[in-house]
C-alpha positions in Angstrom: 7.8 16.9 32.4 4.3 15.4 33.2 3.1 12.1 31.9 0.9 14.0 29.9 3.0 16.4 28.6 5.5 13.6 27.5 2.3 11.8 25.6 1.5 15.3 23.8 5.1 15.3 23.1 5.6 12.5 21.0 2.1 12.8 19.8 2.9 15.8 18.1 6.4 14.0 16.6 4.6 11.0 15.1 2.4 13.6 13.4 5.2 15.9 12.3 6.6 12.6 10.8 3.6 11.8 8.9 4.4 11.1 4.9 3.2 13.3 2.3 4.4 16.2 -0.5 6.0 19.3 1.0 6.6 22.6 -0.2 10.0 24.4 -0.3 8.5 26.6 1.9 7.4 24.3 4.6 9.1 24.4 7.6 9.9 21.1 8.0 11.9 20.8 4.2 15.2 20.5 4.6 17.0 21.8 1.4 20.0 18.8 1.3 20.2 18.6 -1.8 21.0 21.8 -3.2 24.0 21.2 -1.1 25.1 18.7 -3.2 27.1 18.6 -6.2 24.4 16.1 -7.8 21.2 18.1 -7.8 18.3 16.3 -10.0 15.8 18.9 -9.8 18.2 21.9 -10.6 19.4 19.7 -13.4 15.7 19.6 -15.0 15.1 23.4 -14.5 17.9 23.9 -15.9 17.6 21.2 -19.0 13.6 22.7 -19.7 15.0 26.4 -19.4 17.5 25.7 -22.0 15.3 24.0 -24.5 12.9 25.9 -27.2 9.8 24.1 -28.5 9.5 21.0 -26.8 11.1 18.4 -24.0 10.9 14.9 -22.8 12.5 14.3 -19.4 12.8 11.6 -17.4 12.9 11.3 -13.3 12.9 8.1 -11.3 13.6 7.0 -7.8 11.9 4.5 -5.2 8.5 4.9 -3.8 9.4 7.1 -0.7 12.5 8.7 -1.8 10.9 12.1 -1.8 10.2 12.9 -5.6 6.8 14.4 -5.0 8.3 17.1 -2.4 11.3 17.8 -5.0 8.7 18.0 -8.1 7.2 21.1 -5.8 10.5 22.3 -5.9 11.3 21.6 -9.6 7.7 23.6 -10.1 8.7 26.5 -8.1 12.1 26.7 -10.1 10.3 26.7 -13.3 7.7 29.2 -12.3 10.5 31.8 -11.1 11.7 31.1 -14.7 8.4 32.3 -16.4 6.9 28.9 -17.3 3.3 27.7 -17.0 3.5 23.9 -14.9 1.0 21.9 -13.8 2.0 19.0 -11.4 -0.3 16.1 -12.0 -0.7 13.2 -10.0 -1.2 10.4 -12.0 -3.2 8.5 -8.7 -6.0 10.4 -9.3 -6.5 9.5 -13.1 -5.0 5.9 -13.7 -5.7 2.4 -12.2 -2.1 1.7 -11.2 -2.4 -1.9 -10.9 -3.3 -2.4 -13.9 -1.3 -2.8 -17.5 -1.0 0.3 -19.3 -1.2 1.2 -22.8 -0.1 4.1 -24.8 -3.9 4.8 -25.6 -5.4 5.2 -21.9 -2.3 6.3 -20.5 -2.2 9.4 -23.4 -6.2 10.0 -22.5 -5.4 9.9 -18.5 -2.6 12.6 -18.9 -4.7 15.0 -21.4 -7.3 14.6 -19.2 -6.1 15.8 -16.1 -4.2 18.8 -18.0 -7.4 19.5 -19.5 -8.9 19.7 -15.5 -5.7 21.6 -14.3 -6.5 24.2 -17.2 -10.0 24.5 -16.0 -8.8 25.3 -12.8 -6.2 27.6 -13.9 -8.3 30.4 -15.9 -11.8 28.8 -15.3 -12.4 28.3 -18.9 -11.0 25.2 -21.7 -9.2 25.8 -25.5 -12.0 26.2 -27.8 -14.5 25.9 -24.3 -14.8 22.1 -24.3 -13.1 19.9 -21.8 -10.6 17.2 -23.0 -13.1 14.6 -22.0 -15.7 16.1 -23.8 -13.7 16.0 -26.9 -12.8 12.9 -25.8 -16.3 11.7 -26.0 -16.8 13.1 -29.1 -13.8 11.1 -31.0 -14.7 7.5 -29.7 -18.5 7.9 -30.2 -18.0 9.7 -34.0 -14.9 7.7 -35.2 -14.5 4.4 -33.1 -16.6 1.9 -32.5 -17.3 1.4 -29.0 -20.3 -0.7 -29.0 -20.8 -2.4 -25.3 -18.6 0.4 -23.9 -20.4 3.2 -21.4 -18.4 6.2 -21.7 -20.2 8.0 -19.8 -18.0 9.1 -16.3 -14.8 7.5 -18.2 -12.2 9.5 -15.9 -13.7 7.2 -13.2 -14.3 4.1 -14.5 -10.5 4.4 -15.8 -9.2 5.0 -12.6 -11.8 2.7 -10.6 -12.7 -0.3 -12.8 -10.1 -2.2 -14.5 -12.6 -3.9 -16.6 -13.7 -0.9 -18.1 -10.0 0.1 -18.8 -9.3 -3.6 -20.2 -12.6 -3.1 -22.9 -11.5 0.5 -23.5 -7.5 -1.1 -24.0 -9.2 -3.4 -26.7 -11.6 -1.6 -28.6 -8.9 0.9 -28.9 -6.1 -1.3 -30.2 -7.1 -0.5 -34.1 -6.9 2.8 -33.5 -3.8 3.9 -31.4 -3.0 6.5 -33.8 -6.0 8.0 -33.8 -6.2 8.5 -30.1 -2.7 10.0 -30.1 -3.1 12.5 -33.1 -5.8 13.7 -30.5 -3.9 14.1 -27.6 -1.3 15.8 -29.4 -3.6 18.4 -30.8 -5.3 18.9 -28.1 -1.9 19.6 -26.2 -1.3 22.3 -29.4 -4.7 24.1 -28.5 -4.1 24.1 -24.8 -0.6 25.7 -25.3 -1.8 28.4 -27.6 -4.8 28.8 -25.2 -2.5 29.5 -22.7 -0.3 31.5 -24.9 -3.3 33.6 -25.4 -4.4 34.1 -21.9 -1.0 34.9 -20.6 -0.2 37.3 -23.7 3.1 35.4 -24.0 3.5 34.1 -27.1 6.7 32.4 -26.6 5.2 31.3 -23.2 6.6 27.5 -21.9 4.1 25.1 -20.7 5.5 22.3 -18.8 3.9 19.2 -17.4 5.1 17.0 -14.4 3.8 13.3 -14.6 4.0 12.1 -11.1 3.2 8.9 -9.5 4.1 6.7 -13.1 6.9 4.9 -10.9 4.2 3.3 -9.0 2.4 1.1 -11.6 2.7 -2.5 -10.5 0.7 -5.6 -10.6 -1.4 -7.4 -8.2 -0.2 -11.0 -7.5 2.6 -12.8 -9.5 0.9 -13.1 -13.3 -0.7 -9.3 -12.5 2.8 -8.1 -11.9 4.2 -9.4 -14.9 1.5 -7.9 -17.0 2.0 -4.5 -15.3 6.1 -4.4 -16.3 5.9 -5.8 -19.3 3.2 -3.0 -20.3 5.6 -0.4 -18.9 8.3 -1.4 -20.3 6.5 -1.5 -23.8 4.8 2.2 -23.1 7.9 4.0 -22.6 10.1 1.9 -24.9 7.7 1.0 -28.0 6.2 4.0 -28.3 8.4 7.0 -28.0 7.4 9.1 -30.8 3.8 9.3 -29.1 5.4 10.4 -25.6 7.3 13.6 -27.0 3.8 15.9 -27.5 4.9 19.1 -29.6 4.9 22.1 -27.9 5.3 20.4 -24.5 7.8 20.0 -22.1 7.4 16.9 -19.7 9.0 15.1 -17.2 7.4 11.5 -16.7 8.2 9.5 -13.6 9.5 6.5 -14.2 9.9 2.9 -12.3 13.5 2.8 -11.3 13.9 -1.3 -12.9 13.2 0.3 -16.1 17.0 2.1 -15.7 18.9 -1.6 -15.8 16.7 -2.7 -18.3 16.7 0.0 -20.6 19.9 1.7 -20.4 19.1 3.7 -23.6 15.6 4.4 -22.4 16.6 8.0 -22.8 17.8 8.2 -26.5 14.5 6.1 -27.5 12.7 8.9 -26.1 14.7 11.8 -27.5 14.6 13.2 -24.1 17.5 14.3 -22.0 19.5 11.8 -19.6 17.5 10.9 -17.3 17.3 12.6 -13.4 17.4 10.0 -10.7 17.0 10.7 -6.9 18.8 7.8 -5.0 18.4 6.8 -1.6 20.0 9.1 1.0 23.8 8.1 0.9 24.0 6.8 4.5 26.5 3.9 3.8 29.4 3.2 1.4 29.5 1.0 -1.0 32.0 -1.0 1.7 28.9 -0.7 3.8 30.7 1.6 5.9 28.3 4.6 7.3 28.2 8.1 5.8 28.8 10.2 8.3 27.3 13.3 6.0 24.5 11.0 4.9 23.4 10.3 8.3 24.0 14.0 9.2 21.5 14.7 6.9 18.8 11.8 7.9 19.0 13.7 11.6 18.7 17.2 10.5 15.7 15.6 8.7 14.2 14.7 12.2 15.3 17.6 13.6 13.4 20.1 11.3 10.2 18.0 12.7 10.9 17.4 16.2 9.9 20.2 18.4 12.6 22.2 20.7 11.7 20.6 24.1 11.7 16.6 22.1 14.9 17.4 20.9 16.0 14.8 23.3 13.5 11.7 22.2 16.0 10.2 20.7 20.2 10.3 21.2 22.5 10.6 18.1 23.4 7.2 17.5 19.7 5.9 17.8 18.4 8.0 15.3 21.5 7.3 13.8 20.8 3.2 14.0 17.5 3.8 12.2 19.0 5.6 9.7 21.4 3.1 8.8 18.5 0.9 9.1 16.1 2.4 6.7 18.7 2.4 3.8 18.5 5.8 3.6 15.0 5.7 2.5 12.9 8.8 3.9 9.2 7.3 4.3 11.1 4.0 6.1 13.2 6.0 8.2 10.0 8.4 9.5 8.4 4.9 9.5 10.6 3.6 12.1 10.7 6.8 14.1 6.9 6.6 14.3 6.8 3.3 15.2 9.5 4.0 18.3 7.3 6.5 19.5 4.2 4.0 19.4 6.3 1.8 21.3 7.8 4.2 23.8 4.6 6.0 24.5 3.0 2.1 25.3 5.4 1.0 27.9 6.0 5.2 28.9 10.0 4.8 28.4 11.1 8.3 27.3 13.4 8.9 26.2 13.1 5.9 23.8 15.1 2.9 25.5 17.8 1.1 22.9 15.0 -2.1 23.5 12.6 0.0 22.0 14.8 1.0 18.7 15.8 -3.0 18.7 12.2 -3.6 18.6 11.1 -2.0 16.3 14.0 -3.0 13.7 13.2 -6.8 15.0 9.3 -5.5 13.9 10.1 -4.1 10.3 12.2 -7.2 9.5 9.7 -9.5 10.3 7.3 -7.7 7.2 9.9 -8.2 4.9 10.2 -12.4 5.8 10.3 -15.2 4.5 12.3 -14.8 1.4 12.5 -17.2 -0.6 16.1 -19.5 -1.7 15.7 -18.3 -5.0 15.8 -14.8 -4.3 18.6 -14.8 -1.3 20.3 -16.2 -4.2 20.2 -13.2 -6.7 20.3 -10.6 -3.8 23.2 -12.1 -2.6 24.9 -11.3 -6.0 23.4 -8.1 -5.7 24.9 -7.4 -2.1 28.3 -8.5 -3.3 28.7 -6.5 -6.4 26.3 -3.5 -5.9 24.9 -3.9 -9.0 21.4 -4.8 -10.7 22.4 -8.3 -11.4 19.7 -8.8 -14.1 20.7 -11.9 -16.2 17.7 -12.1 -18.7 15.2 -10.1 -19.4 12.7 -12.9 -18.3 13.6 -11.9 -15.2 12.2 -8.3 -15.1 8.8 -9.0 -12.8 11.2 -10.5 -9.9 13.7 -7.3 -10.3 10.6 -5.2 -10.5 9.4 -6.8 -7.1 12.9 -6.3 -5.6 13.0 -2.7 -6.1 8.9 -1.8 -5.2 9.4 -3.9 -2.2 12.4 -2.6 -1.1 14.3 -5.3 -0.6 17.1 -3.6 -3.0 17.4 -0.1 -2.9 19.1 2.6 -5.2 22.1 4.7 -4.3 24.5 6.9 -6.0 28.1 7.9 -5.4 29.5 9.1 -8.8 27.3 6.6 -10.8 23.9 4.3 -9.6 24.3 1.2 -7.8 22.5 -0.8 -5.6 21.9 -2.9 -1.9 20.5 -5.1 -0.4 18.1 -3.6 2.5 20.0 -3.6 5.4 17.3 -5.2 7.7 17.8 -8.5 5.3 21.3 -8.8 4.5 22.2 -11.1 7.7 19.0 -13.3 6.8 19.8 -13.7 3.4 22.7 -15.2 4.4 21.1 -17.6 6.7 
């Protein structure tokens, strides 16, 4: 093989690796866990298709676990079941550094539905938009003097001191907002009911991308958990919208904190999809876990690269990710930078070293007071979380990856392998 051709080669693996949402029928998705005996997303079919009028779900996992590729598959499930779902990504309506409130997080969700109907059947319920009625409500019943609410899907997704005004002019009238969302959710399912002739027709919603809100800086990070915590566990009568069935994403620190979370909401247990199990709790490796994490590579690679990488690299990296899928493409990608540089192929074991000795370095210094806690954490697998005062830094542990979320029987947690020597140190 030329040079060149090696070049094109691992071109075209650094692109097969990049990260975003995959469909079931992609090529490159590798069904592992309908293998399992621990299968959120056939759980949730399976909890929505049982269920008559209404349904509040729960789903949670760390940023790069795959949840927006399973929520495809959880959509296709529920479709071959006869239900209308729309799959919303939250990104594209909410400022997701910013605290939350029941009130613009309510108006964000209705108002993407209210777009994904549009879309649907090119028409709205009684042929307004949500943010049309919307408009209506806060310019006839609320006084929002100093406010322009003119282009408010933007300016609540783009400028966080429009959504902080908005947040306080709206704080007198929470309920108000929510009686509107909620009946505007009625209309939308009988509108759908209608245009579907189904009158017992489901409509389900998927929430994604919740599990990323989190704060900018140490007092904007507070804020933001804090206000999480307070959306989903102060105000769970206005999160179960009748005639709806919804799964909300969730930040995976709210699981420790609120154990109950799930009961507060009336919804079903919640869904969690862990880290890929590539090590025992013993820290011992998986062998099925890392069987998995190649096959995952292998779906990507093409037939003449099969040979990039041996076994026991991909292997290391696997083991070095944490199971994590976006960190473990991550790494690959970054080999294959590093090979193609110094045109080693296949990848040298300096290379792989490397670039582990690279993706420690992002995640250093830490500080005494946090080797402290994650060294409890390492030793007894668990969350660790002494007092609730303590939230923001768990919060911080679990968005930055420095603890990530398995399960074997029940949740537990570890320290990221790329640290655990240096937290030591």
């Amino acid at each position: 093989m030329s040079a060149n051709e090696q070049r094109e080669l691992l071109k075209k693996l650094f692109n097969n690796l990049e990260d975003h949402p995959l469909e079931p029928s992609d090529p490159f998705y590798y069904p592992f866990l309908q293998d399992s005996n621990d299968d959120p997303i056939t759980e949730l079919a399976g909890r929505i298709s049982f269920s008559q009028s209404q349904s509040v779900n729960l789903f949670t996992g760390q940023r790069g676990s795959g949840k927006s590729t399973e929520f495809r598959r959880l959509r296709n499930l529920l479709k071959n079941d006869d239900c209308e779902v729309f799959l919303l990504d939250m990104r594209d309506y909410m400022n997701l550094t910013t605290p939350v409130e029941i009130s613009d997080f309510l108006i964000s969700i209705m108002g993407a539905l209210s777009e994904a109907i549009k879309e649907k059947f090119s028409e709205a319920p009684q042929h307004r938009s949500y943010w049309e009625r919307l408009t209506k409500v806060l310019t006839s019943d609320i006084d929002m003097s100093g406010i322009d609410i003119v282009g408010i899907k933007a300016s609540l997704k783009d400028d966080p001191s429009f959504k902080e005004k908005l947040q306080q002019s709206l704080k007198g009238h929470v309920a108000r907002i929510v009686k509107d969302a909620h009946s505007f959710a009625q209309d939308v399912v009988g509108f759908i009911r209608e245009q579907t002739h189904d009158d017992n027709k489901k409509v389900v919603l998927l929430i994604d991308s919740v599990e990323q809100l989190r704060g900018v800086g140490a007092d904007g990070a507070d804020a933001v958990y804090r206000s999480v915590e307070n959306l989903f566990s102060g105000h769970a009568s206005s999160l179960q919208i009748p005639m709806l069935h919804i799964v909300y994403t969730i930040p995976p620190y709210l699981t420790p904190l609120v154990p109950a979370l799930g009961r507060q909401l009336g919804s079903n247990l919640g869904c969690t999809l862990p880290c890929v199990h590539v090590q025992q709790r013993n820290n011992q490796a998986d062998i099925a876990g890392l069987a998995i994490m190649r096959e995952l590579v292998k779906k990507r690679c093409p037939a003449q690269g099969q040979t990039i990488f041996t076994a026991v690299q991909l292997d290391n990296l696997a083991k070095a990710s944490g199971g994590d899928l976006r960190e473990f493409f991550r790494l690959i990608r970054d080999s294959v930078v590093k090979a193609n540089a110094r045109l080693i192929y296949p990848v040298s074991d300096a290379v792989i070293e490397q670039t582990l000795n690279h993706a420690r370095r992002e995640m250093l210094p830490i500080a005494q007071k946090d080797k402290d806690w994650l060294i409890e954490i390492n030793n007894s697998k668990k969350a660790e979380l002494a007092d609730i005062e303590h939230l923001p830094a768990l919060a911080r542990f679990f968005d930055t990856k420095l603890v990530m979320n398995y399960r074997n029987g029940d949740d537990w947690y570890d320290v990221h392998p790329l640290i655990r020597d240096e937290i030591r140190s």
